[in-house]
C-alpha positions in Angstrom: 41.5 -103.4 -12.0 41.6 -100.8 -9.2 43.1 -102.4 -5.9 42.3 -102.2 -2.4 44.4 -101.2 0.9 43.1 -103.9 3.0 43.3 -101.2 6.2 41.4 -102.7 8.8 38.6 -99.5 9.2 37.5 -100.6 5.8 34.6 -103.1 7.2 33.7 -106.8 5.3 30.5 -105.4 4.1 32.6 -102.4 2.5 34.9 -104.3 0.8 32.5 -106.6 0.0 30.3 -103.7 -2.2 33.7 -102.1 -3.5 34.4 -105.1 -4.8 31.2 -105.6 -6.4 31.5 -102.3 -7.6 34.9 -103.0 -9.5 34.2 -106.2 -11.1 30.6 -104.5 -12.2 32.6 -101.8 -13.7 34.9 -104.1 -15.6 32.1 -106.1 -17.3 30.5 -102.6 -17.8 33.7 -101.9 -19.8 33.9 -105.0 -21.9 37.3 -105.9 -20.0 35.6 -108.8 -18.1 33.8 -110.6 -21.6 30.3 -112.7 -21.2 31.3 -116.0 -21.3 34.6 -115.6 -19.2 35.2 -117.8 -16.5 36.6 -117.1 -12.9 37.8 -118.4 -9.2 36.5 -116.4 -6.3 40.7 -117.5 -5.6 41.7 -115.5 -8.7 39.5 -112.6 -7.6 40.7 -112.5 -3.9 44.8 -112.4 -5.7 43.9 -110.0 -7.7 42.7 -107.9 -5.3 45.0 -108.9 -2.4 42.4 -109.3 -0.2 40.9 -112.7 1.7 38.1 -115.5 0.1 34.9 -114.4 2.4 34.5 -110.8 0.9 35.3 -111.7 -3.0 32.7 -114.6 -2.5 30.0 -112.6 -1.0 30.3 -110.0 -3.9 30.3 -112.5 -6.7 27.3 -114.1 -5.2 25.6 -110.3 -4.8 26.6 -109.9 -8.8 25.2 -113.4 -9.5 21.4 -112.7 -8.0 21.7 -109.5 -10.1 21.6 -111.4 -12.9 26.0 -110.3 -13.8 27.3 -113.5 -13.6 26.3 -117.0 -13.0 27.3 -119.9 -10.7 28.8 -123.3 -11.5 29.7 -125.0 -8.5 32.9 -127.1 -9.8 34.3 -124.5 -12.3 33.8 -121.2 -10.0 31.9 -118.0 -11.9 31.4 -116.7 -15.4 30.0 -113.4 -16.9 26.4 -114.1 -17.8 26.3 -114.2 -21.5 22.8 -112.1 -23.0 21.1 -112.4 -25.9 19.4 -109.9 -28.5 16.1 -111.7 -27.2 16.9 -110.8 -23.7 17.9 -107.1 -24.6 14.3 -107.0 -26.2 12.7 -107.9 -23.0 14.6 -105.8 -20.9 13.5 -103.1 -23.2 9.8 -104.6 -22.9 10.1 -104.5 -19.8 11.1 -101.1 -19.1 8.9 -99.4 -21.5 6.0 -101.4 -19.7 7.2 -99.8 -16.2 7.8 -96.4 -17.7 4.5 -96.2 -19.3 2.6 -96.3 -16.0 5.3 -94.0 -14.7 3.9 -91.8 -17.7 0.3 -92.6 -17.0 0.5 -91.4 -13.5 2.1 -87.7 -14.3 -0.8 -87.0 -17.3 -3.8 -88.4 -14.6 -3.0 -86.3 -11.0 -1.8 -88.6 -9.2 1.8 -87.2 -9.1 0.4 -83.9 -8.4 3.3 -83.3 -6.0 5.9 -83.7 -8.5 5.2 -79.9 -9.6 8.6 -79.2 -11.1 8.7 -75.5 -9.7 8.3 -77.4 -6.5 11.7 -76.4 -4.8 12.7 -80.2 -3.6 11.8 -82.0 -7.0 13.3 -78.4 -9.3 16.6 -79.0 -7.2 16.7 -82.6 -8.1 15.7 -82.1 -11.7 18.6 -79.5 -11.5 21.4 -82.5 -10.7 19.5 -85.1 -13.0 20.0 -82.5 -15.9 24.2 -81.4 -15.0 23.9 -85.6 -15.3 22.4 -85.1 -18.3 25.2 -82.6 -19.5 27.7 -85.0 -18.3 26.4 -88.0 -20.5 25.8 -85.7 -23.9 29.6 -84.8 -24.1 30.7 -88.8 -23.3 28.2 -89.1 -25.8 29.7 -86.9 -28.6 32.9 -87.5 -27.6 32.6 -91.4 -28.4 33.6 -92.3 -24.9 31.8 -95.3 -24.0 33.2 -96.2 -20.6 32.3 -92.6 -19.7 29.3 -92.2 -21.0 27.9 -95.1 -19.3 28.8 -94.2 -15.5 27.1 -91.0 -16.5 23.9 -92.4 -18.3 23.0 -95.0 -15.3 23.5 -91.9 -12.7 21.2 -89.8 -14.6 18.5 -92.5 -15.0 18.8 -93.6 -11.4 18.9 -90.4 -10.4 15.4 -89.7 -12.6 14.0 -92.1 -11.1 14.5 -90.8 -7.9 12.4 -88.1 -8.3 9.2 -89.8 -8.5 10.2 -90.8 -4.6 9.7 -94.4 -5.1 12.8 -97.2 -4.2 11.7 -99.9 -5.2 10.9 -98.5 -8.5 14.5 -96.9 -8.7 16.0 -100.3 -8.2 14.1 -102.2 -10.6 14.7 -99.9 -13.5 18.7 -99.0 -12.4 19.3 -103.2 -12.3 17.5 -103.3 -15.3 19.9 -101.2 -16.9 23.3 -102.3 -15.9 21.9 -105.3 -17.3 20.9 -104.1 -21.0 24.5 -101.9 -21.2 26.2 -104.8 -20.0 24.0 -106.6 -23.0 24.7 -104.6 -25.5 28.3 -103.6 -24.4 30.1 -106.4 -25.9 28.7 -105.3 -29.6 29.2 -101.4 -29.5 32.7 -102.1 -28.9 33.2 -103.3 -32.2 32.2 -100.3 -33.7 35.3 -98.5 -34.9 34.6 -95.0 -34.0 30.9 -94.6 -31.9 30.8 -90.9 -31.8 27.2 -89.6 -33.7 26.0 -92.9 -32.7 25.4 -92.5 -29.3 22.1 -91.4 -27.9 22.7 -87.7 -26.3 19.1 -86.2 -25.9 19.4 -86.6 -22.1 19.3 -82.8 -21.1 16.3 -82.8 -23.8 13.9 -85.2 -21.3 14.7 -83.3 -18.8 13.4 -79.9 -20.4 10.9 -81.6 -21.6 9.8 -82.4 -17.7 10.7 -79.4 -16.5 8.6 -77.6 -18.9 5.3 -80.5 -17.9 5.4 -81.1 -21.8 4.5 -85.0 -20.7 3.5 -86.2 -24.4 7.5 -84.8 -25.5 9.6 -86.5 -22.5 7.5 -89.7 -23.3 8.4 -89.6 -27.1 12.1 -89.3 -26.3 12.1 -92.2 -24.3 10.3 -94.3 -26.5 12.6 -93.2 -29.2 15.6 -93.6 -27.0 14.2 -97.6 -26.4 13.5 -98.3 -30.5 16.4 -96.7 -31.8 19.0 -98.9 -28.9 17.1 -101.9 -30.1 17.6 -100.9 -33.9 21.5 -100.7 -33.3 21.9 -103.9 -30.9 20.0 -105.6 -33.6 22.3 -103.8 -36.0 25.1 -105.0 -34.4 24.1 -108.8 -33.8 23.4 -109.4 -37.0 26.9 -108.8 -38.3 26.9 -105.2 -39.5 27.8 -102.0 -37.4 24.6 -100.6 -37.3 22.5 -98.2 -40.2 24.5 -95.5 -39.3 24.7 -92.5 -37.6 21.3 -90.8 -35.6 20.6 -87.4 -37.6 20.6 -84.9 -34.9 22.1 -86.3 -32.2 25.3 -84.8 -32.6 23.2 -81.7 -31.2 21.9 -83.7 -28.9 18.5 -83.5 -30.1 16.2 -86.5 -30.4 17.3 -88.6 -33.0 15.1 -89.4 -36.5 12.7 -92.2 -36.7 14.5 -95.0 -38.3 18.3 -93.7 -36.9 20.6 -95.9 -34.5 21.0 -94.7 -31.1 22.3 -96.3 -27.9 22.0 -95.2 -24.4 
């Protein structure tokens, strides 16, 4: 794990998040396993920094749903099920339909994407987008997810609504941090990672509505297919025809994103 100086500019509340940060990034990894327990004592020595700030992070990771609580043994990695990947997916799809619904009925008229605020911030959502496809064909997991949740969040931005943002970036820390645990036991991902990022963008970009919301609901039913895949003992049906292009993947294929 990364360490920290300690310097006395660096405020509590910044070493507080930093250190969120970290230990998000290490379960976001598979380095820190579900199930795994720790002291807020063990944190603050491994960090070589003082109780209060560890503390306050682990109890900021534990409302977001990353760890849980025990008062007498300390904290643990929360430990998710297939069922609780498919209702984060539910979820999601539920939120991203209306999302849908309200570019195809006029009432995000403003997001024109030849507008020059929201064609500049499709612009950085799509090098995103660039970003994640080679992670993606390269097989680099750790990479590929720093990338993917900065494009999403960063999508989401655009329609200019926080709250909404949030929701759907905790959302997905929590469903790669879900499904992390299995992909690692693939023995080589690459051509089975989803890769069709720069594809929704286009898709936006060029107001084709009915295409960017095919490619996310292929993106959620093929991620479910592999976790599922994965859970039940197998690596998965193989690899997604077409994604090595980065295209959207086949109907029945594996992805994961």
């Amino acid at each position: 794990m990364p360490g920290f100086s300690g310097s006395g500019s660096v405020t509590r509340s910044t070493l507080r998040q930093q250190i969120a940060d970290a230990l998000r990034d290490e379960v976001l990894a598979g380095r820190l396993q579900p199930g795994q327990e720790f002291t807020v004592k063990e944190i603050a020595d491994q960090y070589g920094v003082s109780a209060t700030p560890v503390r306050e992070a682990l109890v900021d990771l534990s409302a977001q749903g990353l760890l849980d609580a025990d008062q007498h043994r300390g904290f643990r990695v929360h430990e998710y099920s297939v069922d609780d990947f498919r209702g984060m997916i539910e979820a999601r799809t539920l939120v991203t339909d209306g999302m849908f619904h309200a570019l195809t009925d006029g009432r995000m008229a403003h997001l024109r994407p030849d507008a020059p605020p929201v064609a500049a911030a499709l612009a950085g959502v799509r090098r995103r987008g660039e970003e994640a496809r080679r992670a993606a064909l390269a097989g680099e997991v750790t990479v590929l997810i720093g990338y993917d949740l900065r494009f999403w969040r960063e999508l989401g931005s655009v329609f200019g609504n926080p709250y909404l943002t949030d929701f759907l970036h905790r959302l997905r820390v929590r469903a790669w941090m879900c499904v992390v645990q299995h992909l690692r036991r693939l023995p080589d991902p690459r051509g089975r990672l989803w890769a069709a990022h720069t594809d929704l963008v286009d898709a936006l970009v060029g107001r084709d509505a009915d295409s960017a919301r095919a490619i996310v609901e292929s993106y959620d039913a093929h991620a479910l297919s592999l976790v599922e895949g994965l859970t039940g003992g197998g690596v998965g049906k193989g690899p997604a025809p077409g994604s090595a292009q980065g295209e959207p993947p086949a109907p029945g294929a594996d992805t994961l994103s």
